[in-house]
N, C-alpha and C positions, 0 to 999 in steps of 0.2 A: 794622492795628487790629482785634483782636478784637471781634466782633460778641458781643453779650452773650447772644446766643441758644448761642452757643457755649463760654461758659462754663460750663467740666464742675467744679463745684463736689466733686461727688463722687470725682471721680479725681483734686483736689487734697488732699484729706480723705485719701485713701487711701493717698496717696503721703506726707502730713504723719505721718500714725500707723505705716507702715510699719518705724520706726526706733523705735518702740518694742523696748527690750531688747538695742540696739545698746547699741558704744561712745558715750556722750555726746558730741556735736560733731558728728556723723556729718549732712551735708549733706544737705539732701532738693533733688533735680533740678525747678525749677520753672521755667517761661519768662518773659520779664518780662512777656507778653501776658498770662499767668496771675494774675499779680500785679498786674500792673494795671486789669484787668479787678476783680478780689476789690474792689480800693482804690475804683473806679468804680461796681459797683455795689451794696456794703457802705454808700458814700456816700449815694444814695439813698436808701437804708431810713434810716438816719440821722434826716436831712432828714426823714422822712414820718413820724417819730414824735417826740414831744416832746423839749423840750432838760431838763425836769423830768420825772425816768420817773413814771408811778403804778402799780407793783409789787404783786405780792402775795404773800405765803408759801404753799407750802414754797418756798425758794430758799438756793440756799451762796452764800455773799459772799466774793470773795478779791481779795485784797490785791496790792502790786506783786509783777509777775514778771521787769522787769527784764531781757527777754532772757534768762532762763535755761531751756533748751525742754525740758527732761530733767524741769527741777521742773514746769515746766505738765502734761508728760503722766502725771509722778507723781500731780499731785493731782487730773487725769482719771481715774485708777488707783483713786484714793483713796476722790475722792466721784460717782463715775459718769460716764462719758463722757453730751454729748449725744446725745441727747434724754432720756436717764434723769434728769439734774436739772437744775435752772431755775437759770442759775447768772446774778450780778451780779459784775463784775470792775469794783473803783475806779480803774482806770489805773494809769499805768508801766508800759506794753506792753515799752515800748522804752531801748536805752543801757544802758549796762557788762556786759552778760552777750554771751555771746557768737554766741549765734542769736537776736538780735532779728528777724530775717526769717522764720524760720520760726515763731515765737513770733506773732507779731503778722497773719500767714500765717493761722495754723488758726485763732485769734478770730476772724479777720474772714469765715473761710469758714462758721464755726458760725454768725455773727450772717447771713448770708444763707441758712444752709441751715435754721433757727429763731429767725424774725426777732422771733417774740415767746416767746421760752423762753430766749433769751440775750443775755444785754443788758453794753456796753460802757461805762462812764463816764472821763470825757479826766483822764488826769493829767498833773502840771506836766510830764512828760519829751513828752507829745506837743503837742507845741510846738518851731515851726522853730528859735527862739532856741537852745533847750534840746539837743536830737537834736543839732544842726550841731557838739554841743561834745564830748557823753559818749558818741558811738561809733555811734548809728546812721546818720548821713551816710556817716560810712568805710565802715558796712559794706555799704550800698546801692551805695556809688561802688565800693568792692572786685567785689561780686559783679553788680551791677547797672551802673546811671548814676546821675548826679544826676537827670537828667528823673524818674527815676521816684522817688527821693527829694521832692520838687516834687510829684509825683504822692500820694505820701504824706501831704504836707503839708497838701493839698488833703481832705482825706479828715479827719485830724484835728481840721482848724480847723472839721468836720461835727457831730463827736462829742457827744453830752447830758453835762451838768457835774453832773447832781444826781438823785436818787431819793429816792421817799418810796414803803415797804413799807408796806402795809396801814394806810398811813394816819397811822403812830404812830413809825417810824422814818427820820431823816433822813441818805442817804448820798451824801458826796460824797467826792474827794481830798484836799483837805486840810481846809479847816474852817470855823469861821465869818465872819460877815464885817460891821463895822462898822457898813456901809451896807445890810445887810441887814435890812430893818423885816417885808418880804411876800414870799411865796413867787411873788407875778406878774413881781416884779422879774428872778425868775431866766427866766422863763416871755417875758417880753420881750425878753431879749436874741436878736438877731440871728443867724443863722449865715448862709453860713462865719464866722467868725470868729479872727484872732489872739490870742492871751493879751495883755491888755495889760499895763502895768509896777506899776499900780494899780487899786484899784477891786474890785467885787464879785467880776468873774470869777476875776480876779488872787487874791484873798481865797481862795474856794471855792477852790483848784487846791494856793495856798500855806499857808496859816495855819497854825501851831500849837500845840494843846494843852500847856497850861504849868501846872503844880499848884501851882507858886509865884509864880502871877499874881493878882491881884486887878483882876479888866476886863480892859481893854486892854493890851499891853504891845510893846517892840520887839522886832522878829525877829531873831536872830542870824546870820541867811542872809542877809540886807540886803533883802528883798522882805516884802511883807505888812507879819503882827503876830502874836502870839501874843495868846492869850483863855485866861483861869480859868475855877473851873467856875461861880465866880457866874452870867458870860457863859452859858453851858451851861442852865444852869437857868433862866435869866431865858428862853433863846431856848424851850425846851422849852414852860415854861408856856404863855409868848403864844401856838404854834403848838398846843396842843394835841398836843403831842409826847411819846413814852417815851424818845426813847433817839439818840443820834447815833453814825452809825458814821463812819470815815475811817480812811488805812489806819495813822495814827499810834496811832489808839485800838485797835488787834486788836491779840493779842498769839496767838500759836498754841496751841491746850489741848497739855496735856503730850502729851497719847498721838501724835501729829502735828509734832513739831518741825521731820519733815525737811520737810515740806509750809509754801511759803509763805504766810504767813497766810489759812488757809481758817475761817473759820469756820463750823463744822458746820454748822448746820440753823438755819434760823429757820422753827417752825411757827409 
């Protein structure tokens, strides 16, 4: 069991970026002491900061990365590796791409090696239900074990569900949520915690933006609900809000396509 004192964050750092301008897929050699050490103590920071970030601009905000570790280091390429900018990533670390492990790897090594210049928000795939189905169990039990899958799990059910930028911008994974009247509400929930099947968190992780909804509506995914922008506006007003981000409302500015959803700059 790796002692956390010896946890070389930096020679995992080193060894994540090294494949940069390689073939894509190109495995980075990590030991699962490594990796679970990053999961253990990435967790704690977690846990020691709120489960509602309070942010502030300049910061890039980006969207699911899905295991795809080519595109994450592209859009390190793009808009500055750590520490050059303050970055907010909505969740979908992880599932269908093909190096969820190395992907999910150097977030969690950046959120310990700049505990407050990079901040992580849990989306619906970091969830044990979720992983066990769309590929990152396999690829843990392929390259790893399950214990440290488990190990994972323990670490995501840590993760803050929600951010508010400078006061005026609300960013979560998916969207809003019924039950959602006060911002303490989100501020009360508990961690560790599982997603559960309903309810706020479930809400925030699932919901989706619908332009031909009016209020409420059913989801087509069979979880959550969908919300119009009436909802939108109604929420903004009450909170004193300009703007809600999730990763359904980005869409990438033309000059960036191949970059997934980064949005530039929020001064």
């Amino acid at each position: 069991n790796m002692a956390e004192s010896e946890l070389n964050v930096d020679s995992i750092i080193s060894r994540l970026l090294e494949v940069r301008g390689c073939r894509p897929g190109k495995i980075v050699q990590m030991s699962e002491a490594e990796v679970r050490g990053l999961c253990i103590k990435s967790r704690e920071i977690f846990l020691s900061q709120p489960i509602l970030l309070e942010l502030e601009a300049p910061l890039k905000i980006c969207g699911d990365i899905h295991g795809q570790y080519t595109d994450l280091l592209r859009l390190f390429e793009y808009g500055g590796f750590p520490p050059e900018a303050n970055y907010l990533f909505l969740g979908d670390y992880v599932d269908r791409g093909k190096q969820s492990l190395e992907t999910i790897c150097l977030l969690l090594a950046y959120k310990i090696k700049y505990p407050e210049n990079f901040f992580l928000l849990r989306g619906n795939h970091e969830c044990a239900s979720i992983n066990r189905i769309y590929g990152f169990y396999d690829e843990c039990k392929r390259r790893f074990n399950i214990k440290l899958w488990k190990t994972f799990t323990d670490c995501f059910n840590c993760l803050p569900i929600a951010a508010i930028i400078d006061e005026k911008i609300f960013c979560c994974h998916g969207g809003l949520s019924p039950d959602l009247q006060s911002m303490e509400q989100i501020r009360r929930i508990m961690r560790p915690t599982d997603v559960p099947d309903t309810g706020l968190l479930c809400d925030l992780l699932w919901s989706d933006p619908d332009k031909d909804v009016q209020g409420w509506g059913e989801n087509d995914r069979g979880v959550s609900f969908t919300f119009g922008a009436d909802v939108v506006s109604k929420f903004l007003n009450r909170h004193d809000l300009d703007l809600i981000l999730s990763w359904q409302l980005m869409t990438p500015p033309s000059n960036c396509k191949h970059i997934p959803h980064l949005l530039p700059v929020l001064t």
